[in-house]
C-alpha positions as CSV (number, residue, x, y, z in Angstrom):
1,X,-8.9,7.0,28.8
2,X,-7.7,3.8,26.9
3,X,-8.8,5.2,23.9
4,X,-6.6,8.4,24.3
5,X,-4.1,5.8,25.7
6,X,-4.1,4.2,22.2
7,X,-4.1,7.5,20.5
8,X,-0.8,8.2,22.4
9,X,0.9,5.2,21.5
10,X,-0.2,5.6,17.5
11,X,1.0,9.1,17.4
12,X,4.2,8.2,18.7
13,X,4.8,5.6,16.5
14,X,3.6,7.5,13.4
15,X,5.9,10.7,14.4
16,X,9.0,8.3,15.0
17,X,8.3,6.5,11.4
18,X,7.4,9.7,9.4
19,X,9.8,11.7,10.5
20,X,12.9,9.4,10.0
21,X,11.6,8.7,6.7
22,X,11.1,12.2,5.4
23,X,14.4,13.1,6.2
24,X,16.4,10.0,5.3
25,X,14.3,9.9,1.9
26,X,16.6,12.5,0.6
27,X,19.3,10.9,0.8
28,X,19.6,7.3,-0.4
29,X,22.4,6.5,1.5
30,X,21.0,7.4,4.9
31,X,19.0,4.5,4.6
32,X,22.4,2.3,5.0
33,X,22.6,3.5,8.4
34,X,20.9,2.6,11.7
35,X,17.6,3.6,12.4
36,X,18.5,7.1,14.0
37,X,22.3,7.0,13.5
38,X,23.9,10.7,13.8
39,X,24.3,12.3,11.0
40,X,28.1,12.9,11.8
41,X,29.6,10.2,14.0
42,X,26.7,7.6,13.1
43,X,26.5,6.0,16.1
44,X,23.0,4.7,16.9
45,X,20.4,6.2,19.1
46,X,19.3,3.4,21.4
47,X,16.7,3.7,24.2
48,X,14.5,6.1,25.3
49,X,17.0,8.8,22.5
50,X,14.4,6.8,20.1
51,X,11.7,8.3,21.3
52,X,10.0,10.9,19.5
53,X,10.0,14.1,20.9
54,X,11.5,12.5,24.1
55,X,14.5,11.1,22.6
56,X,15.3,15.0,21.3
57,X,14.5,16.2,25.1
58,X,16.5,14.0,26.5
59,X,20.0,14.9,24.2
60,X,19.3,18.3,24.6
61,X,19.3,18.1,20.5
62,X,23.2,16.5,20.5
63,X,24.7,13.5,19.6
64,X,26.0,11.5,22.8
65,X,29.2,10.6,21.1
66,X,30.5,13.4,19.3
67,X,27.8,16.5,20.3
68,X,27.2,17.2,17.0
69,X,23.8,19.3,16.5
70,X,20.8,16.7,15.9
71,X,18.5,19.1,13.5
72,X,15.9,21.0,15.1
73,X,13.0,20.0,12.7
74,X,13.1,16.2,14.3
75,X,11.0,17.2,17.3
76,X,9.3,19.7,15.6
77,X,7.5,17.5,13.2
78,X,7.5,14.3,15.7
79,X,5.6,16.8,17.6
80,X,2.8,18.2,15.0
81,X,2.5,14.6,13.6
82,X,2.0,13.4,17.6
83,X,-0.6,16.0,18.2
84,X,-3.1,15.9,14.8
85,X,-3.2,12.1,15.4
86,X,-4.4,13.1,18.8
87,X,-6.5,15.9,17.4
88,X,-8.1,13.4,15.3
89,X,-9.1,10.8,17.7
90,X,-10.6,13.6,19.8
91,X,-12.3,14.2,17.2
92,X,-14.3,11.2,16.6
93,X,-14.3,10.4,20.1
94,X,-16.6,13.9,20.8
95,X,-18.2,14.3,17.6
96,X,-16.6,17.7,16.7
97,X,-16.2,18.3,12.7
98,X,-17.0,14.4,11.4
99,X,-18.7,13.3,8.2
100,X,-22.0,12.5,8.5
101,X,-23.1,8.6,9.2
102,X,-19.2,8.5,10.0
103,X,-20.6,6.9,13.9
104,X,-21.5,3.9,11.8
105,X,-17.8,3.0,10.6
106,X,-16.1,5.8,13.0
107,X,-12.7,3.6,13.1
108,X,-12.4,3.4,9.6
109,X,-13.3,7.2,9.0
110,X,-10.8,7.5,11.9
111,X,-7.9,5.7,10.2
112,X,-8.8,7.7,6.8
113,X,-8.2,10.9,8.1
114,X,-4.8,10.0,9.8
115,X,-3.4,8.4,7.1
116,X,-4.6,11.0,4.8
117,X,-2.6,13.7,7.1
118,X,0.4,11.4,7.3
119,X,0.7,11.6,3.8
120,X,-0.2,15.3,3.7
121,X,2.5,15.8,6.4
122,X,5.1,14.3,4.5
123,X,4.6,16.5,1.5
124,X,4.1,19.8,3.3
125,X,7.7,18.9,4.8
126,X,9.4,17.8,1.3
127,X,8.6,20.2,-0.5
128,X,8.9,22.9,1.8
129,X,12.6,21.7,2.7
130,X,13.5,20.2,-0.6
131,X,10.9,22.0,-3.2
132,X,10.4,18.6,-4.2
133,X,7.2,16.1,-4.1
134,X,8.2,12.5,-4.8
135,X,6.0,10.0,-6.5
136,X,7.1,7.6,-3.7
137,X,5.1,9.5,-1.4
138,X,1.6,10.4,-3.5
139,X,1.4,7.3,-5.5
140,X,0.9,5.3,-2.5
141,X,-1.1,7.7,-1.3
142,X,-3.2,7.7,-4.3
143,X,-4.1,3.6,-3.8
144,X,-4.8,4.4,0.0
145,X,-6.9,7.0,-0.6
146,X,-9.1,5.5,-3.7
147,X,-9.5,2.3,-1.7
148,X,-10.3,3.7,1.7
149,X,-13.0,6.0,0.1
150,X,-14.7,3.8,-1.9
151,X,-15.0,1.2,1.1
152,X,-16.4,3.4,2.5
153,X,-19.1,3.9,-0.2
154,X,-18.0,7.3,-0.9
155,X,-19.1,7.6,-4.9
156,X,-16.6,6.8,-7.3
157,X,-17.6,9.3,-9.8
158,X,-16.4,12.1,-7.4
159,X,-13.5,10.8,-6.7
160,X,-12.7,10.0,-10.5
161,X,-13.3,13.7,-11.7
162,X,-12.0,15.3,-8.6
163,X,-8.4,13.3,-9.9
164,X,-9.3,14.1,-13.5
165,X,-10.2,18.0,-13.0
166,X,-7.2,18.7,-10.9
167,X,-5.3,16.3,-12.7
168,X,-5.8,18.9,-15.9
169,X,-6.3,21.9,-14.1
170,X,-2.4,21.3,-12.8
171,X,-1.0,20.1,-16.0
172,X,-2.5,23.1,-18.1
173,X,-0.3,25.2,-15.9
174,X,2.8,23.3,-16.2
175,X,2.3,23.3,-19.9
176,X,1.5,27.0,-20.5
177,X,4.4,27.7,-17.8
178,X,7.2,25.7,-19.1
179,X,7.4,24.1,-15.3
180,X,8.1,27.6,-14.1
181,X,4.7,28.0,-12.2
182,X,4.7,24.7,-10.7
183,X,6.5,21.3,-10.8
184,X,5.5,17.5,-12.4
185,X,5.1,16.3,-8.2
186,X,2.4,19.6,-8.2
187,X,0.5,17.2,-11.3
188,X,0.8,14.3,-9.2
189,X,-0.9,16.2,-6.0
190,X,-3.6,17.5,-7.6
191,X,-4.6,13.4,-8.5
192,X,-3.9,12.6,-4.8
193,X,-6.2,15.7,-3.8
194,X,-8.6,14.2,-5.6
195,X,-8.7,10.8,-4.7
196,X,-8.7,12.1,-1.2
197,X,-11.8,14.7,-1.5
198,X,-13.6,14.1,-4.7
199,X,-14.7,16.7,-6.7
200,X,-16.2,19.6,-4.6
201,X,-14.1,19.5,-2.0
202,X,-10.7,18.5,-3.9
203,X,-11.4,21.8,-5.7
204,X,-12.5,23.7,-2.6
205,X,-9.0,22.5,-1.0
206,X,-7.3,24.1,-4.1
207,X,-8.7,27.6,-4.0
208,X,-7.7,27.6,-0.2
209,X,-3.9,26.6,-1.3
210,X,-4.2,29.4,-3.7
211,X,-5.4,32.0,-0.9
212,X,-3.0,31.0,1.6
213,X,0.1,30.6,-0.8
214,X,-0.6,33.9,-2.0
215,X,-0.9,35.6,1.6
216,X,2.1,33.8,2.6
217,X,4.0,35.3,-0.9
218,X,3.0,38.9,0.2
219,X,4.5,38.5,3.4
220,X,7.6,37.1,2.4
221,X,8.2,39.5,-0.2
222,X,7.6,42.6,2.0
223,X,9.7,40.9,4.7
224,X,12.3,40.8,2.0
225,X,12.7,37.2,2.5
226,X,11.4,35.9,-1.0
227,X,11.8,38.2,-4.5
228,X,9.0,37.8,-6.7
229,X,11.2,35.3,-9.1
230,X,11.6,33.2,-6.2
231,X,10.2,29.8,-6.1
232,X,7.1,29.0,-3.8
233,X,6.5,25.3,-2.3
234,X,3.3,24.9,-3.8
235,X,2.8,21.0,-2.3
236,X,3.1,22.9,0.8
237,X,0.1,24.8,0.5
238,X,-2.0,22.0,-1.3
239,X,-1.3,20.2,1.8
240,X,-2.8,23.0,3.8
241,X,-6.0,23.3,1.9
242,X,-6.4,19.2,1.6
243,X,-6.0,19.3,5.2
244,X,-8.7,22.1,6.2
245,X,-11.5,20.5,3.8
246,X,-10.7,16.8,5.6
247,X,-11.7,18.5,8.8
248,X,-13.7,21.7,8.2
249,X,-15.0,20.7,4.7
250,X,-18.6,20.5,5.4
251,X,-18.3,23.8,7.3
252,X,-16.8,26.0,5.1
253,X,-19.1,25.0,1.9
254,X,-22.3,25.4,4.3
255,X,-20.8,28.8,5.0
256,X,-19.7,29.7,1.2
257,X,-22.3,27.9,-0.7
């Protein structure tokens, strides 16, 4: 019970801290105002308003002051960022989809994966609100990852060509595509893919992007929402498949390979 207790109080916290910084990121301004200010009136959110996913319950998504709309993707995010830091300690806690030998250092393994899908989070958002991926966001993400990995004796030679391999893989694209298939922040991911999964399963996670950002091109096309010249949020789907081999890695190459 204290453990879920703790996982409560980290998920919280990571939703409030994510989401205000995803959002005020695109703007360098926002970051002059007060932690939570409305966009309009900027008058600060104080109290339980600074809550995630409470604070947006409680103002019925408007500013006190001057009722402007507060966006709807606050408590959206605050809660999906809440509930995979949850889904991750119940995780670990019951044994479900782990590495193996991860009982030994199960807290670091723990801390790993959630600040690997922090940083996954914050690029499936960006660049599917802003078609962007910033370097402020995977660079970072890049030092956590390599150092958390090899502490925990994962081999360095994976993780070195899984960065290398996608690293070229990406940039062959952009090259032959003039930018058109892809963006520089899609380079950048690949690395951070890599120094998340290694080799196998950095390239695994790609394929799985692929798949799914194809499927969801289809649909949007025959929906008549996208037209085939239409850009596709590629960081968005990279973030899905990094995402799925962190938890069901092991699974799916048992079952493929």
């Amino acid at each position: 019970m204290i453990t879920y207790f703790i996982a409560a109080i980290v998920g919280l916290i990571a939703a409030g801290v994510i989401t205000g910084g995803v959002f005020r990121a695109h703007d360098e301004w926002r970051w002059m105002r007060p932690k939570r200010a409305c966009l309009k009136c900027e008058l600060p959110r104080g109290g339980a308003d600074l809550l995630p996913v409470i604070g947006s319950v409680l103002t019925t998504l408007r500013c006190r002051s001057c009722k402007a709309h507060i966006a709807w993707q606050y408590p959206v995010i605050e809660a999906v960022i809440f509930l995979l830091v949850l889904f991750h300690f119940w995780r670990y806690i019951n044994g479900m989809w782990v590495p193996d030998g991860s009982d030994i250092h199960m807290w670091l393994w723990l801390t790993r994966d959630i600040l690997f899908t922090l940083f996954l989070v914050i690029v499936f958002v960006y660049d599917f609100k802003y078609s962007l991926i910033l370097d402020r966001y995977t660079v970072p993400g890049i030092i956590v990852a390599l150092g958390i990995n090899l502490a925990l004796g994962i081999n360095w030679f994976t993780l070195v060509a899984g960065m290398f391999i996608l690293l070229m893989f990406f940039l062959a694209q952009y090259a032959l595509s003039g930018g058109r298939l892809l963006g520089a922040g899609d380079i950048r991911m690949g690395i951070l893919m890599g120094a998340m999964l290694g080799f196998v399963d950095g390239i695994s996670a790609m394929l799985i992007a692929y798949v799914v950002g194809a499927i969801y091109a289809m649909i949007a096309i025959a929906l008549g929402r996208h037209k085939m010249s239409d850009h596709v949020p590629f960081g968005t789907f990279l973030s899905i498949g990094t995402f799925t081999m962190i938890v069901w890695g092991k699974q799916l190459l048992e079952l493929f390979l």
